[in-house]
C-alpha positions as CSV (number, residue, x, y, z in Angstrom):
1,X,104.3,28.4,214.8
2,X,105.3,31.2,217.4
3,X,103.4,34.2,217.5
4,X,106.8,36.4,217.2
5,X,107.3,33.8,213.5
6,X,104.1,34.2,212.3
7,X,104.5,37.9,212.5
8,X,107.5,38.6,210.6
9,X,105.4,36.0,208.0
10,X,108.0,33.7,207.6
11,X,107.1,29.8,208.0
12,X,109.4,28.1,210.7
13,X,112.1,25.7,208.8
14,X,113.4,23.0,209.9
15,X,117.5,22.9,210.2
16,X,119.2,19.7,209.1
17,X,122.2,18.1,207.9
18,X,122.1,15.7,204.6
19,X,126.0,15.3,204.8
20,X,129.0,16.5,206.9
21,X,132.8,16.4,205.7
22,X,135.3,17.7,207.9
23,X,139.6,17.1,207.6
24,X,142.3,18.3,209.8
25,X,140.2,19.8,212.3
26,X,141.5,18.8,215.6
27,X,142.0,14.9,215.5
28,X,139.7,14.1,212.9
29,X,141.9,13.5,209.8
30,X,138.8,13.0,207.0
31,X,135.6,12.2,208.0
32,X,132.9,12.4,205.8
33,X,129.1,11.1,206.8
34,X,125.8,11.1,205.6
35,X,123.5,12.6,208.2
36,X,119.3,10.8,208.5
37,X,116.7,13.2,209.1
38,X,116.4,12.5,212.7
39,X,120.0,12.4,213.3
40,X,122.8,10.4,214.8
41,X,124.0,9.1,218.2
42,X,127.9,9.0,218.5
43,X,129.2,6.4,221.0
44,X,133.0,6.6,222.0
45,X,135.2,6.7,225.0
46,X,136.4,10.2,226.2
47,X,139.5,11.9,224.0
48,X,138.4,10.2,220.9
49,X,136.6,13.1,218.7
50,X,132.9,13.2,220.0
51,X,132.8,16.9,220.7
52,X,135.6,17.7,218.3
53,X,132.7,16.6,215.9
54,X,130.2,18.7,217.3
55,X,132.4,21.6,217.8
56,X,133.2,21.5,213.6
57,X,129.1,21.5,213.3
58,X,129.1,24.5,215.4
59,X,131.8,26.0,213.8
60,X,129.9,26.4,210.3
61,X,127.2,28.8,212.8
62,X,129.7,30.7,215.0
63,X,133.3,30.4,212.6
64,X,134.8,30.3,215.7
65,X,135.4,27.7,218.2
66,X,132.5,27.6,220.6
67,X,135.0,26.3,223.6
68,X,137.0,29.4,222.9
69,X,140.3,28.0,221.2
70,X,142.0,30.3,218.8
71,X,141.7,28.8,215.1
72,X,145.1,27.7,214.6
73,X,144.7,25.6,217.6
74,X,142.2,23.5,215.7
75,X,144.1,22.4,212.8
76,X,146.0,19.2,213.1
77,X,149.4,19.4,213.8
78,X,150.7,17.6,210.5
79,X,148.0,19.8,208.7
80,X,148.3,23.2,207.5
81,X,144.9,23.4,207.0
82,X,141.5,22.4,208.1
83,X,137.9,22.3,206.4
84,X,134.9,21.6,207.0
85,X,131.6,21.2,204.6
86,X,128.1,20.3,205.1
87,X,124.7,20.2,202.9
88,X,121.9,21.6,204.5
89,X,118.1,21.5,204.3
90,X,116.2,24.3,205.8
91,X,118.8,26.9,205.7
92,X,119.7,29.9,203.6
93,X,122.0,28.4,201.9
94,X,122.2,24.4,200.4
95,X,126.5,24.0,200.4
96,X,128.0,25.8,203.4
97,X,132.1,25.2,203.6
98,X,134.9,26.9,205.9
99,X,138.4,26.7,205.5
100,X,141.3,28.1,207.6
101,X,145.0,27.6,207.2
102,X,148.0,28.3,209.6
103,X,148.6,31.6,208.7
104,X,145.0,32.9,209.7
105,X,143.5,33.3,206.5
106,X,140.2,32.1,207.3
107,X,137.6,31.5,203.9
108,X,133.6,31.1,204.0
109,X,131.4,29.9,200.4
110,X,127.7,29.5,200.7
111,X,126.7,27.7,197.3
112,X,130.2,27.5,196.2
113,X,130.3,31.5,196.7
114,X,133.6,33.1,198.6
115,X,132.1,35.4,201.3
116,X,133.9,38.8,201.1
117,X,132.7,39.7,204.8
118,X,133.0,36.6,206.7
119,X,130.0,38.0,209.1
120,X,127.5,37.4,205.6
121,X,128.4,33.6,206.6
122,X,127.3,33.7,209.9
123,X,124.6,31.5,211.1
124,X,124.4,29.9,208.4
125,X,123.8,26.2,209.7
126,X,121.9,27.3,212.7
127,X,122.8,25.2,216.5
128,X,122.3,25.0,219.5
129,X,124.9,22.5,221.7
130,X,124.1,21.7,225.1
131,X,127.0,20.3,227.4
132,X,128.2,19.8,230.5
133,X,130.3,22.9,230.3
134,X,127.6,25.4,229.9
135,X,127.5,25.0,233.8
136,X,129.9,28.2,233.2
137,X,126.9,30.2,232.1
138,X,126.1,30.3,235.2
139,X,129.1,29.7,237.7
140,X,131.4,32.0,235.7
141,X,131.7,35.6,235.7
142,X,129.6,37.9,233.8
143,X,131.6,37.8,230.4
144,X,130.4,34.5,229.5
145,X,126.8,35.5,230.0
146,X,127.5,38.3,228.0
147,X,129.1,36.2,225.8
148,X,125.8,34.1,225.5
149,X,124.0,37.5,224.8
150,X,126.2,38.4,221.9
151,X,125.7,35.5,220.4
152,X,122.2,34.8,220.8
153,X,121.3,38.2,219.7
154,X,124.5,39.1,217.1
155,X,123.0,35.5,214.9
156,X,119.4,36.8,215.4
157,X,119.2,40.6,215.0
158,X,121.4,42.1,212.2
159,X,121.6,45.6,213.7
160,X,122.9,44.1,216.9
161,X,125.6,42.3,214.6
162,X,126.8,45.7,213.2
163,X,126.4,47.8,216.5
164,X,128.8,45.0,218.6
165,X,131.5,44.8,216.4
166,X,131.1,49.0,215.7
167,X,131.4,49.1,219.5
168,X,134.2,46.6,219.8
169,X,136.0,48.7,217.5
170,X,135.9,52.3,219.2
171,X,136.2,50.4,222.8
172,X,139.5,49.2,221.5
173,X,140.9,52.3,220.2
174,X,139.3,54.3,223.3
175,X,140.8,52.1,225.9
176,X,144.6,52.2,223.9
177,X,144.3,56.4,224.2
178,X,143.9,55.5,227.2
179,X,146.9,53.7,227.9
180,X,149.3,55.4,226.2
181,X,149.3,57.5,229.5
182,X,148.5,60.7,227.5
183,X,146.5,63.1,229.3
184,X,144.6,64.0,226.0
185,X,140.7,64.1,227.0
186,X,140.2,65.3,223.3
187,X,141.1,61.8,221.9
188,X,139.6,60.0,224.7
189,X,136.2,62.3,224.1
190,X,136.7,61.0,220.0
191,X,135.6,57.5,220.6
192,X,132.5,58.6,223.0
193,X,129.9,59.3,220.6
194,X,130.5,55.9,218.5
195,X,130.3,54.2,222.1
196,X,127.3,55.5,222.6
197,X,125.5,55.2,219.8
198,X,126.8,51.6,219.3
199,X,126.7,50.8,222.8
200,X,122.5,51.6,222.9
201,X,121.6,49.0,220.4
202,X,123.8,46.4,222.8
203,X,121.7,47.8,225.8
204,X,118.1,47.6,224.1
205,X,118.4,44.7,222.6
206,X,120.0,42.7,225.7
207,X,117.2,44.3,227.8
208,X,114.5,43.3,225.5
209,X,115.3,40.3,224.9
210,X,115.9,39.3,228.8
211,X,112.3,41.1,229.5
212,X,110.5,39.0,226.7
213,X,112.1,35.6,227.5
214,X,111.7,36.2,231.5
215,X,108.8,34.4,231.9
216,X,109.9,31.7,229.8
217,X,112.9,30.8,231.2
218,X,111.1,30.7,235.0
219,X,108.5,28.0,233.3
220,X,111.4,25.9,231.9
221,X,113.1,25.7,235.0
222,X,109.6,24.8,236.9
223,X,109.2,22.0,234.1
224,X,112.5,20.7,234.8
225,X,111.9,19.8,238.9
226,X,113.2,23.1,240.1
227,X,110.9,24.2,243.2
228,X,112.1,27.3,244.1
229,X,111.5,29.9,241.4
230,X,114.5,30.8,239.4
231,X,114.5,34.4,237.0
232,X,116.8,35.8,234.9
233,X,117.3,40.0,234.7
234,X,119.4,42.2,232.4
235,X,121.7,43.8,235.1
236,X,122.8,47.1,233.8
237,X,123.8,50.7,235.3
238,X,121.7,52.0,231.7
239,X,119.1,48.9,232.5
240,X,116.4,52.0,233.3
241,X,117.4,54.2,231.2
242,X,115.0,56.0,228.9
243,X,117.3,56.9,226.6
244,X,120.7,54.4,226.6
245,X,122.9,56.8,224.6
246,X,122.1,59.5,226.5
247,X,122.9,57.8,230.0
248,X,125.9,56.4,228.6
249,X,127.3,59.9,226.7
250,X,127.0,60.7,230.5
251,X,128.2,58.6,232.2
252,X,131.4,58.0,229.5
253,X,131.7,61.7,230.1
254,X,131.5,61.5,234.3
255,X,134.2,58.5,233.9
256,X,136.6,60.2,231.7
257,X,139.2,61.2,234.7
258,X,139.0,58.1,236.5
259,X,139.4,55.9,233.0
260,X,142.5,57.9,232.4
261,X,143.7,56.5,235.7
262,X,143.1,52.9,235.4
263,X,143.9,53.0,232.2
264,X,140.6,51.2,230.6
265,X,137.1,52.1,230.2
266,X,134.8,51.5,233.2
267,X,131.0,52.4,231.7
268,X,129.2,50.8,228.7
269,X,127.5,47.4,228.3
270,X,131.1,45.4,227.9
271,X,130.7,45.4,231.7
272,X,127.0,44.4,232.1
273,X,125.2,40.9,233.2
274,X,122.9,38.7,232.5
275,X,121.8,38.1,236.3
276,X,120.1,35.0,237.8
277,X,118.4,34.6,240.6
278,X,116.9,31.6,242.6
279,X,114.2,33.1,244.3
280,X,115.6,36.0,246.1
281,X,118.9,35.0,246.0
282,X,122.1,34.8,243.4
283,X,121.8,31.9,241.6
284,X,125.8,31.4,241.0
285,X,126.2,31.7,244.7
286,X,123.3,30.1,246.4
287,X,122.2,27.4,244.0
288,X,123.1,23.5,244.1
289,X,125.5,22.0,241.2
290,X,121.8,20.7,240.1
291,X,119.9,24.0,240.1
292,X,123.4,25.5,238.1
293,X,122.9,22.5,235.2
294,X,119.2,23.3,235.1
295,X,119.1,26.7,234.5
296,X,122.5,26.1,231.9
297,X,120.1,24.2,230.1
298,X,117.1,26.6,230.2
299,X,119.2,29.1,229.2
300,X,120.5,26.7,225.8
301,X,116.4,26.2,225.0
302,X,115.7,29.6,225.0
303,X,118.8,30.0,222.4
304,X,117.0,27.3,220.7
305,X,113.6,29.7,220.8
306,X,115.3,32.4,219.8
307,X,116.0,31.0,216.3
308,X,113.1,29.6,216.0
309,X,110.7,33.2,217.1
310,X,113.0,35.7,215.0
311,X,114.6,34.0,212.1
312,X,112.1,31.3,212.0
313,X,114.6,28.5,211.9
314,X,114.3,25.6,214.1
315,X,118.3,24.9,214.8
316,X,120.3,21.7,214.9
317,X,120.5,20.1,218.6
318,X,123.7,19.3,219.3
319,X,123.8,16.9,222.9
320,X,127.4,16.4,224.6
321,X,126.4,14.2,227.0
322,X,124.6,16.5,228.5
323,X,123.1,14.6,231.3
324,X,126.0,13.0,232.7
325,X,126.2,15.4,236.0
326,X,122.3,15.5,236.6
327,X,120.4,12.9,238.9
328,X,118.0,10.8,237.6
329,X,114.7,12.8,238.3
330,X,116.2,15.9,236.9
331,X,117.7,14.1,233.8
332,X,114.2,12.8,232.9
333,X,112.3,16.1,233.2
334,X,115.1,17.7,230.7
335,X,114.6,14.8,228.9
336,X,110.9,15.5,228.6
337,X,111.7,19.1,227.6
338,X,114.1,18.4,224.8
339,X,111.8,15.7,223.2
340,X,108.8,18.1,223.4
341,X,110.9,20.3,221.8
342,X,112.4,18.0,218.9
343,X,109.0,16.7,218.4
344,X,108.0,20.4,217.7
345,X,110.6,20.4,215.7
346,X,113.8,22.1,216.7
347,X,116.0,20.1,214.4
348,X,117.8,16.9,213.6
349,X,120.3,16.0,216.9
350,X,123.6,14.8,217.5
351,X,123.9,13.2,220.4
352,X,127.5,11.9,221.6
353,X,127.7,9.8,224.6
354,X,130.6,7.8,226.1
355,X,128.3,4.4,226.3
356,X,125.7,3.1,224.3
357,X,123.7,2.8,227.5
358,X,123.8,6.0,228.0
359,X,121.5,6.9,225.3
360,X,118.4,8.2,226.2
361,X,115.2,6.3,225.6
362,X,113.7,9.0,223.9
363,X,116.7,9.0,221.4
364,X,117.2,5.3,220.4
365,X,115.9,6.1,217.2
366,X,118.7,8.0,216.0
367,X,121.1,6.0,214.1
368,X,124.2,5.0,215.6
369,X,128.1,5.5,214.4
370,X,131.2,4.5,216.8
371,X,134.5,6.9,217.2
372,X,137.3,6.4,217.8
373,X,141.1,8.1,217.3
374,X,138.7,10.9,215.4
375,X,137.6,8.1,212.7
376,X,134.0,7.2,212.6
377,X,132.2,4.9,211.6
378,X,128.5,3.6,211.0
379,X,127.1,0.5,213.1
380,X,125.2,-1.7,210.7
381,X,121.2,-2.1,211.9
382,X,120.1,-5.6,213.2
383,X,119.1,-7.6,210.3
């Protein structure tokens, strides 16, 4: 157990699925299996529902997409509906289902209970999906490292939860006063003090966290192959700042002309980074397609710790063929790291691959189903 679990005296849980049932989600039309302890591998060509099924198991965590796609989008085209349910061991609750239909109306039960505020169902089947995509953590701008940030921290720290979406809320309705082309400071000076109070937490947490995990995240990348050393730092104008709110009532009130004339608001921690370096350089500029996919995954394993340090749950791994772009050194040392970690414990694992081949020693245990056209089925064992 991490020191950070033991202290909050909470034992570490392990996250699993017993079952999964999801319809009308994207191609899958009804698919219903029963998940082993370890997990399953999921063999199928490209297009036929492998990360369609691991996007639904993220979905009962984020109740969103986790590629981004607006809900209606995932429902089926002859659907109006889609749903998916899972049993869970070593979560907070045993029956987790979500439902969303075409007019929006999206509805959460934990134990067969309707969730009034969707945000109670949050992170409720905790996950953690590495892919070939999070190469955008890195190579992308700085809104999907925030992005990563807000998650990390909004399923981990309730306050953090409360202060992004209060901050959200008064950024909106600062940057429309804005807009309207009204030279009003008064309303534009309205939404300040909720921006900065909000927009603190945001800053303390992101900082804390990136300070505590620092360290961490430079050793993971070592144990991976990676030479030169590679950091990551909480780049922020209020990064130094003894007191966040205060820098920020500042610097909101400094801005306040200049905002007016753009239009939008330029201070507060909706335009901050997560920055990464490789050695003394920018990582997203500097670093090799390899160096990128390492320090994506580093980044997806301290997600992982995360869960495990301040909620004391050990996630569900969730693998989209995730070393398909690495070379074969590089793929073995993250393949080291991820069965360390599922030997500690981190979860049961999904693991989707194109060919069976390209299942991992260290994973042919996992039981294996087939997909294709978004139906799946269950290969029978030898014998």
């Amino acid at each position: 157990m991490s020191p950070a679990a033991a202290a909050i005296g909470r034992a570490v849980v392990r996250a699993r699925l017993t079952s999964l049932s999801v319809t009308g989600f994207r191609n899958i039309t009804d698919a219903s299996l029963d998940l082993p302890a370890d997990g399953i591998a999921v063999i199928g060509d490209n297009g036929q529902g492998k990360t369609n099924l691991l996007e639904a198991v993220a979905y009962l965590e984020l109740l969103r997409s986790m590629r981004g796609a607006r809900d209606r989008d995932l429902i089926q085209f002859d659907r109006n509906t889609f749903h998916i349910g899972a049993t869970v061991e070593g979560a907070r609750a045993r029956r987790v289902s979500v439902g969303v239909d075409r007019a929006g109306t999206k509805r959460a039960q934990l134990d067969g209970t309707d969730q009034l505020r969707l945000t109670d169902a949050l992170g409720a089947v905790p996950s953690v999906c590495f892919s070939p995509a999070d190469v955008a953590l890195v190579t992308a701008g700085p809104s999907e490292r925030r992005r990563y940030l807000d998650i990390v921290l909004a399923l981990t720290e309730p306050a953090y939860l409360s202060a992004l979406r209060r901050y959200r809320a008064a950024l909106v309705r600062r940057n429309a006063v804005l807009r309207a082309g009204r030279q009003d400071r008064a309303a534009v000076r309205a939404w300040e003090p909720a921006l900065a109070t909000s927009g603190a937490v945001l800053i303390n947490a992101r900082r804390s966290w990136a300070t505590a995990f620092r360290e961490r995240f430079a050793a993971l990348t070592a144990a991976a192959g990676e030479r030169q050393p590679m950091s990551i730092t909480y780049s922020s104008a209020f990064a130094d700042a003894g007191d966040a709110g205060a820098a920020l009532t500042a610097a909101l009130d400094a801005s306040r002309d200049q905002d007016q004339h753009r239009g939008s608001t330029q201070s507060g921690p909706h335009r901050d980074d997560l920055s990464l370096a490789l050695g003394t350089h920018d990582l997203r500029t500097t670093g090799s397609a390899g160096q990128h996919r390492t320090a994506a995954i580093a980044l997806r394993l301290l997600e992982a710790e995360t869960f495990r340090e301040r909620m004391g749950a050990q996630p569900l791994v969730l693998l989209d063929d995730p070393f398909a772009e690495l070379d074969r050194g590089r793929a073995a040392r993250v393949l080291a790291l991820l069965d360390d970690a599922t030997h500690a414990g981190v979860g049961q694992i999904i693991l989707c691959v194109p060919r069976e081949d390209d299942i991992p020693r260290e994973f042919t245990r996992l039981e294996r189903w087939r997909v294709r056209g978004g139906a799946f089925t269950r290969e029978l064992a030898a014998g």
